[in-house]
N, C-alpha and C positions, 0 to 999 in steps of 0.2 A: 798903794795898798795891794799887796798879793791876794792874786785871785785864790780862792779856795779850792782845791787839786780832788777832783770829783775820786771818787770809788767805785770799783766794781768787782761785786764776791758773787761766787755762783754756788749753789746749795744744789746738789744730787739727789732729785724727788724720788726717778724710777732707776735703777739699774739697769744694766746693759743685759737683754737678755741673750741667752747663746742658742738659741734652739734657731737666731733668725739669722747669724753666721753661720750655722751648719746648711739650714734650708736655702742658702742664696749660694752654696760653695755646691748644694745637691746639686740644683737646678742649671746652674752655669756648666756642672760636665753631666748631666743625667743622659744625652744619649751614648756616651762614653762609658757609665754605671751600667745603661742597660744591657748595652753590648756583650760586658765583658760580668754578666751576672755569672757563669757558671762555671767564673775562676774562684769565685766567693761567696757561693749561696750557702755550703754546709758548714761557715765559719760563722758560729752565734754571735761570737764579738762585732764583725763588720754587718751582718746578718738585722743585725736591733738596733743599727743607729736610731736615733730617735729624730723627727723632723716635726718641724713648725707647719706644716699642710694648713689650709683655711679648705675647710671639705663643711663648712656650717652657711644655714639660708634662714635670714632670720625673718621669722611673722609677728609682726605685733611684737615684737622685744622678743619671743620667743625663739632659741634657738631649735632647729630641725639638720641635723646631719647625716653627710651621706654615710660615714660611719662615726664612732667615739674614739677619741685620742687615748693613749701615746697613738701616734699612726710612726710605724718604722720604716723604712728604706728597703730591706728585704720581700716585706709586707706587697707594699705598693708594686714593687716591680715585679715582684712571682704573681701576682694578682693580674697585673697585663699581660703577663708572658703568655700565662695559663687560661687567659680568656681572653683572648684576640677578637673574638663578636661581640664582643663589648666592650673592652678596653685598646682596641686597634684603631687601624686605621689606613688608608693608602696615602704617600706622601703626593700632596698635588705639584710638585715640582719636579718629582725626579718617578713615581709611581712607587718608590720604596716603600716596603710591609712598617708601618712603624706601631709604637707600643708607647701608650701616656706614662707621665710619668709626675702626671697630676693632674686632678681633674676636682669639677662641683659644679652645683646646680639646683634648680627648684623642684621640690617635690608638688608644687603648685601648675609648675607648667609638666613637667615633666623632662624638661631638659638638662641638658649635661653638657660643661664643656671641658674634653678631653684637652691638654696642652703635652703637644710633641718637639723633637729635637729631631730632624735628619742629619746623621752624623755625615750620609754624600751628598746633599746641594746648599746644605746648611739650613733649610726651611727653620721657623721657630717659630708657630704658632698655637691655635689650638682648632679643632672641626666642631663644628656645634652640632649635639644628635638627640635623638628623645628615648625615655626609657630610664627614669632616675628610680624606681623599682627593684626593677632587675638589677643594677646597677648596684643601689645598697647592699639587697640580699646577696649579691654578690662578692662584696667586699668583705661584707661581716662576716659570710662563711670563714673567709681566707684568713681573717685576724682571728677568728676564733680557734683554727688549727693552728697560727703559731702563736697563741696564747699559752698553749698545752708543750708547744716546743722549748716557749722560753721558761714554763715552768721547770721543764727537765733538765734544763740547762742551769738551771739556779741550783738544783738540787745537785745536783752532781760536781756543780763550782761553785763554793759559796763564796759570797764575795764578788760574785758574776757582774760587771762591769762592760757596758758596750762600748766598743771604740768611737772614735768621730771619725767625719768625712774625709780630713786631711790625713789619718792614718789610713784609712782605706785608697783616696787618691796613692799613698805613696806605695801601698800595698800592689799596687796596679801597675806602678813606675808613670805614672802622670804628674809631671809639672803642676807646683801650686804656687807662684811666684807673687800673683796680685790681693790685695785685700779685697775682700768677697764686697766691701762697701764703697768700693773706689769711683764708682759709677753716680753714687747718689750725694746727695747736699742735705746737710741740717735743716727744718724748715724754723721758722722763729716767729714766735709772735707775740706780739705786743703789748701793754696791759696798763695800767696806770699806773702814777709813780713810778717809772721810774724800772720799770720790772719787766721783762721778756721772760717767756716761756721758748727753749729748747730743744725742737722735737730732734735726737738725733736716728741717722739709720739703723746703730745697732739698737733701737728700741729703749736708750736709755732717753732721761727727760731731767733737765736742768732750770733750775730756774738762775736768773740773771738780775740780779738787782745794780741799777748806774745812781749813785749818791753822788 
């Protein structure tokens, strides 16, 4: 008697978000972005990319952030540029001036952790400091002035559209060869019947049912 030839169809729960290929494509060249801000800061289109940042500390289910999203790429890095006493740091491998190029933390404790890139000894970590305060009011000023930027940008190009990260790497002349996800693995998990859950890198989520 022939055995019965099992099944397996997969149903598409979440979509693949794209905010988390842009933000994994920032973060792998960010000290390369920073570097090379002031071939690109007065171009609104590379100016407003838009990133996935986690800058939230949650109490009790509540969230508390260091600032409100979109958070942009321009945003973030004029932000450190322009405020090195708070957004800096010395590289402890090599002594280089470096500049975050993301950071979060508890308004409970007061802490922050700054994460850098030394583009000369290659460090990649983050300095942990105190002062999540100063810190917010510090950011929110800076989104709030290119809030007013990107308004005028709209008004004057309707239809105003910010590029992505891969247009701006190319913009740079920086190689973009690898998938931003090539580092990580699906996780999967289990369920009755018959049914696995998904999880993929780019944030999309499947389910799996084996009949």
């Amino acid at each position: 008697m022939p055995q019965r030839q099992k099944t397996i169809t997969q149903e598409l729960i979440r979509p693949a978000d794209p905010l988390r290929a842009e933000t994994r494509l920032y973060l792998r060249h960010a000290d390369a972005l920073i570097s090379a801000f002031d071939s690109y800061r007065d171009n609104d289109r590379l100016y407003f990319i838009e990133l996935g940042l986690d800058m939230t500390y949650y109490l009790g289910g509540m969230p508390l952030r260091l600032a409100e999203p979109p958070y942009h790429l321009g945003t973030i890095i004029r932000n450190s540029l322009e405020n090195p006493d708070l957004f800096g740091g010395v590289c402890p491998g090599c002594g280089r001036m470096l500049y975050a190029h993301s950071f979060n933390g508890s308004p409970l404790s007061g802490r922050i952790d700054l994460s850098f890139k030394c583009p000369d000894c290659g460090w990649n970590k983050y300095l942990m400091v105190s002062g999540w305060k100063v810190r917010h009011d510090a950011l929110q000023m800076t989104q709030k002035e290119d809030r007013l930027r990107l308004l005028i940008a709209k008004a004057l190009h309707p239809g105003f559209r910010a590029a992505g990260i891969r247009e701006l790497l190319g913009f740079l002349g920086i190689p973009v060869e690898e998938d931003p996800f090539d580092d990580k693995r699906e996780t999967r998990k289990k369920l009755r019947d018959g049914v696995t859950i998904i999880f993929n890198p780019d944030g999309s989520v499947i389910r799996e049912t084996d009949r």
